[in-house]
Every structure is written in C-alpha cells, then in structure tokens.
C-alpha positions in Angstrom: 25.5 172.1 268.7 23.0 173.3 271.5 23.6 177.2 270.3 22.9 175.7 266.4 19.5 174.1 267.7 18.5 177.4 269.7 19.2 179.9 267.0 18.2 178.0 264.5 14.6 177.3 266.0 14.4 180.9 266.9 15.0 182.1 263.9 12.6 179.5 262.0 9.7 180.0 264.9 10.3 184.0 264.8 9.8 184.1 260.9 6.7 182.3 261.1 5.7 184.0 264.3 6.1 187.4 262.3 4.9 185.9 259.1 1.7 184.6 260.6 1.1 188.1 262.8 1.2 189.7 259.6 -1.2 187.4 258.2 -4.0 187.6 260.7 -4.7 188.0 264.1 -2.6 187.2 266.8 -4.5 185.3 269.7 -2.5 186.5 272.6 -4.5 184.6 275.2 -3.3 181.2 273.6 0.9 182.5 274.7 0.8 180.9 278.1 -0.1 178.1 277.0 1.5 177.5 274.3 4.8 178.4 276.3 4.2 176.0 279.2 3.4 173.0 276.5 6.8 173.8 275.1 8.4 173.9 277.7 7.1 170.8 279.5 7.0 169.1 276.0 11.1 169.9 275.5 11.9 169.1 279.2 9.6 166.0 278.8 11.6 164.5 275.6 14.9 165.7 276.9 14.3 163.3 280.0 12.5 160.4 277.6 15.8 160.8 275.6 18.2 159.9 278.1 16.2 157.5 280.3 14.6 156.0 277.2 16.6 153.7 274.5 16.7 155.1 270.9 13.9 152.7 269.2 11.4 153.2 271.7 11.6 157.4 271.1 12.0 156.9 267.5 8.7 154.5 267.7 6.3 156.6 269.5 7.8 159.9 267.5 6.2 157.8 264.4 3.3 157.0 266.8 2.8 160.7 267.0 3.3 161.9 263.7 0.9 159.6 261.9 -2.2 160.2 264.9 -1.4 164.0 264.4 -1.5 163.3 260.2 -4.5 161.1 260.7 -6.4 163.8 262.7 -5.4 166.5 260.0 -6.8 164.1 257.2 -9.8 163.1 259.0 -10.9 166.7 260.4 
C-alpha cells in the first residue's frame, strides 16, 4: 500500500512538476521550502493520524479545505 501511495504521488507530482516547468519558469529558490513544508506537513499528519481519533482529522481536513477554497474565492 505504502509503495502504491509513493509511486503513485511521484508519478502525479513529477507530471505536473514537468508539465508546469514546461509551462513557465521554474522558481528554484521556492525548493527548500517547499520540501521542508512537505516533509514536516507528512510527518506532522502521520503523527496526528495515529495519536488523533478519525473524526477529529477528518474535521479539521474539512476545516482546511474550505479556508484554503474560501481564500482562493475571496483573493
């Protein structure tokens, strides 16, 4: 299942990664950053999922979504 998740989201995140480079400019200087977030984001959830009890993730996932469509609504 793990191996699914991995090659699945590498695939998906490489195609867009080559899609978008081919698209317009890469900003290089955003990589770090972007890397840490991930990986303290994944760590993060991976804990909050096994200390955490299913509704309360599933409750600030929706939380999350709707500020993050709100914010891309609003501007």
């Amino acid at each position: 299942m793990a191996y699914t998740l991995i090659l699945v989201g590498v695939f998906w995140n490489g195609t867009g990664a080559l899609t978008l480079g081919m698209l317009s400019t890469i900003q290089w200087d955003w990589l770090p950053a972007l890397l840490l977030g991930s990986l303290l984001g994944g760590y993060t959830g991976a804990h909050l999922a096994i200390v955490a009890n299913n509704r309360w993730i599933k409750r600030v996932f929706e939380v999350v979504t709707i500020a993050v469509g709100m914010k891309l609504i609003l501007g």
